[in-house]
N, C-alpha and C positions, 0 to 999 in steps of 0.2 A: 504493500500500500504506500502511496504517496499523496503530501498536498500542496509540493510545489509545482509551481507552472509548467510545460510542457519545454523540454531543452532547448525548442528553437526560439521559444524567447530568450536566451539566456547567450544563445549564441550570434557570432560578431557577422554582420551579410559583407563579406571580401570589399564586394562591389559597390558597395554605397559609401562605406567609412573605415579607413583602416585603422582606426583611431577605435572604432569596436573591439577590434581584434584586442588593443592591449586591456579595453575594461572586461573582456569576457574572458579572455587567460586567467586573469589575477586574481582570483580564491586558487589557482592551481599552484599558484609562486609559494602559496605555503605549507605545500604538501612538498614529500624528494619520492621522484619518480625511483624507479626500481632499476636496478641496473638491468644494462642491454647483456643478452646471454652473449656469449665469445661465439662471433659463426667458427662455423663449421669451414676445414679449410680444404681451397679448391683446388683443381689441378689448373696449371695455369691454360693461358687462354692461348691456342697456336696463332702463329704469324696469321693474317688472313689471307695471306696468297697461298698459303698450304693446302694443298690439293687433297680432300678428304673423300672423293668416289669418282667416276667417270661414267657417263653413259653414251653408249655408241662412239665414245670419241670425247665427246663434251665432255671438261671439268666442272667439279664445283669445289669449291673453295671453301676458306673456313671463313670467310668474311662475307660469302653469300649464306653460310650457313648463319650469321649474328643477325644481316636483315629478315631472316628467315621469322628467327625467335622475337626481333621485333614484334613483325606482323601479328606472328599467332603466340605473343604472350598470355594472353585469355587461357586459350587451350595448357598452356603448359604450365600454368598457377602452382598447381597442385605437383609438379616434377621436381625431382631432383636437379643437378645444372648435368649431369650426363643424361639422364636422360631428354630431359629438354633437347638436347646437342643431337642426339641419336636420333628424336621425334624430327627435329627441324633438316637433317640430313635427310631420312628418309620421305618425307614430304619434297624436300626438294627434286628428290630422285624419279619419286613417282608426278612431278611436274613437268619434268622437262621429258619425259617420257610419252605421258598426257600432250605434252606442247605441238613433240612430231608429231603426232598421230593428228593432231589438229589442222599442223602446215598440210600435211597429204591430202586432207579433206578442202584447200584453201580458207578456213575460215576467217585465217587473216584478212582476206581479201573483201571483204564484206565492209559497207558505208560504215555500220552501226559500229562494227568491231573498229576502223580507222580514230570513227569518232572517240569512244572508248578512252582508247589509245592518246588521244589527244588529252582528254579532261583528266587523264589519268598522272602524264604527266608535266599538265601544267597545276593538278593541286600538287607533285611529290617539288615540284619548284617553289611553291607558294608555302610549302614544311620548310622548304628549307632556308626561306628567307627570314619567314618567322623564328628558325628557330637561331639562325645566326645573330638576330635582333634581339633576341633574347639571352644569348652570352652575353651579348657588348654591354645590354642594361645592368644585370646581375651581377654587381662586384661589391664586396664587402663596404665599401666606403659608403656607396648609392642608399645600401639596404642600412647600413650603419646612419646616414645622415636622415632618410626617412623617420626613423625609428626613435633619434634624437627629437627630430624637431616634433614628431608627434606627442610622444610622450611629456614633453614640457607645456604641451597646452593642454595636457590631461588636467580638467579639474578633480579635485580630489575627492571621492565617494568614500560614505559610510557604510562599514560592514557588522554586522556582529556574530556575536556565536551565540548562541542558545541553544536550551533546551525546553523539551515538552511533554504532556501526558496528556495522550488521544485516550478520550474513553465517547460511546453512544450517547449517555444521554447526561442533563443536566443534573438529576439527582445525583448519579454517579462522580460529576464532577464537583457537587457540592463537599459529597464526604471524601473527595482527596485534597479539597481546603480545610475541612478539618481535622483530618491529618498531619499536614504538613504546617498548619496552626498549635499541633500538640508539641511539635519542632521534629517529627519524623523526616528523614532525607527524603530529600527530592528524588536522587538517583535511584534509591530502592524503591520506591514508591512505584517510577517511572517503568522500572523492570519486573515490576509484580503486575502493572495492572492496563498501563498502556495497550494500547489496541494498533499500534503503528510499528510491527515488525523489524523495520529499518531502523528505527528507533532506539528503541524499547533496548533491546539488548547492550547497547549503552548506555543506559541511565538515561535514555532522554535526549541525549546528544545530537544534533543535526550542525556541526562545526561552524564555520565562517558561511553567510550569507551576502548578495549586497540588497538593497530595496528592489521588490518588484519580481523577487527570483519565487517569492510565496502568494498564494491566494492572497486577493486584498483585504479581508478581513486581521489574517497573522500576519500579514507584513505592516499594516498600519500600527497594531497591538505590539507588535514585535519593537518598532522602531521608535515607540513612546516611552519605553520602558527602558529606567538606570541598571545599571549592573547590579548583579545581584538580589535584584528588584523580582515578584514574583503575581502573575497578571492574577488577574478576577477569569473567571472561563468566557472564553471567546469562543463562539459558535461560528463553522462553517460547512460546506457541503459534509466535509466529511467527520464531523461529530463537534465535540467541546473540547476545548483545548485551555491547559496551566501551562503558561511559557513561564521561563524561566532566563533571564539574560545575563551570560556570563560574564562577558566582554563584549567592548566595542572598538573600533580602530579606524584609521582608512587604509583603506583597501591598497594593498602595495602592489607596484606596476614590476607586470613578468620582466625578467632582463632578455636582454637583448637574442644571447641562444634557445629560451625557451620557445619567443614566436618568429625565428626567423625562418622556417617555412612556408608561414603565412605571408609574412615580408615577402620572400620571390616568389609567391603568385602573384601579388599584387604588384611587384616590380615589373613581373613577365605581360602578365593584364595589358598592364598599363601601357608598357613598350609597343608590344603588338596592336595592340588599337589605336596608339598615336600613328602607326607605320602605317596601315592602313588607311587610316583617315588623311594623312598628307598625301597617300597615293592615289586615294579617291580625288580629293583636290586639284591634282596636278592632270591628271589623264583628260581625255576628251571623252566622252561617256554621253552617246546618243540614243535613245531609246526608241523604237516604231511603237506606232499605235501597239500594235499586240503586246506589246513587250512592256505597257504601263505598268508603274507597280500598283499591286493588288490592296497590300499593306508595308507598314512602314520597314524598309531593307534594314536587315540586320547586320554586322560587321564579320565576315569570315576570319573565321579561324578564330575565334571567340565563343564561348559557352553564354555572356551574358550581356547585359547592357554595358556602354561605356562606364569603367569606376570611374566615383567621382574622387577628386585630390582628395587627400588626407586632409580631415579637420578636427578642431575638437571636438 
């Protein structure tokens, strides 16, 4: 059971503010992640001109073997890196196999197949312009100076920690104020009779919060309340609730290696749709009649609207 809000309020949207990103990290800055296991080590990776099979004559390579694994990374999730290696070999094998059998039949030759051909690679040109645009953006300083200048126009939010004891109904909650009136612990109390599994088995405990992350009924109860301070029962969907607040603070801002993944999306985002949009600018770009737009043109090579600059 739970009676905080649903996670995607709580989480930061890339594309509109990246300045979210560091208020929605930060109840994580004070927890310590768990160390990463030591992989598992690999055999190393051959030259990619290394000729790993032949069919009829034709080689393949270990470096047409890596675009292989590109492609059909999906399929190979779940492999080991040999196996993978083995899968994207023998698919190649059985491609180029499939391929002659194709050329004998001319399918090459066909409008649709040409066209194909064409669309095919002008988007593997348009990857690779994007993704060269997105080296040159992504350098430690860019993501380092973003991150600075966001984080200093972070106003600073209140967080607290508290605790609680969910029980159905009001009478029930009357007599765990009169309990914790005879000066019985909260925490035991919390663990005998709470009805909030996630809870309960802490004494009550739900750690650091900021505003807005609980139903509005406990987050308004929650945020009125001094430390060590202990509420009247507040009723909401999900029964009557004695908070209890332990602390309060402001909320401290993740450092810089916790969101910098999030950093080079937003760097990358951002690169690529500025490129875009200057090439849109620049071209000549005539449309016929047929060819009106239907609705408003989206930006290739993009997932979602233009982000907007970082603010606070």
């Amino acid at each position: 059971m739970t009676f905080s809000l649903s996670p995607s309020c709580r989480s930061a949207a890339l594309g509109a503010s990246f300045a979210l990103i560091l208020a929605a990290v930060a109840p994580a800055a004070a927890q310590t992640p768990p160390a990463p296991a030591a992989p598992a080590a690999e055999a190393p990776t051959p030259d990619p001109k290394t000729v790993l099979a032949t069919v009829d004559g034709a080689e393949i390579t270990a470096g047409e073997v890596e675009l292989a694994k590109e492609d059909l990374q999906q399929s190979l999730a779940s492999m080991t890196e040999p196996q993978r290696r083995d899968y994207a070999l023998n698919y190649l094998i059985d491609l180029k196999i499939a391929a002659r059998a194709a050329e004998k039949d001319k399918l090459g030759d066909t409008t649709e197949f040409k066209q194909r051909i064409a669309y095919l690679h002008d988007r593997a040109l348009m990857e690779e312009l994007l993704q060269k645009t997105s080296k040159a953006a992504v350098t430690d300083e860019a993501m380092r100076k973003l991150y600075d200048e966001t984080a200093k126009n972070l106003k600073p939010e209140q967080e607290v920690r508290a605790s609680h004891i969910l029980v159905k109904t009001e009478d029930e909650a009357k007599k765990v104020e009169e309990r914790l009136g005879k000066g019985e612990d909260f925490a035991e109390i919390a663990t005998e009779v709470s009805t909030d599994p996630g809870s309960a088995k802490q004494g009550g405990d739900l750690g650091f919060f900021g505003k807005g992350q609980m139903v509005p009924a406990f987050d308004e109860a929650v945020f009125k309340l001094e430390p060590n301070k202990v509420s009247d029962p507040v009723k909401t969907q999900f029964g009557f609730h004695i908070i209890k607040v332990t602390e309060k603070r402001e909320r401290p801002i993740p450092p810089f290696e916790q969101v910098k993944p999030q950093i080079e999306q937003y760097v990358v985002r951002t690169a690529q749709q500025d490129l875009i949009l200057k090439l849109r600018g620049e071209a000549k770009v005539e449309r016929t009649k047929a060819g009106e737009p239907q609705a408003q043109p989206a930006i290739p090579g993009a997932d979602a609207p233009p982000a907007e600059a970082p603010k606070p």
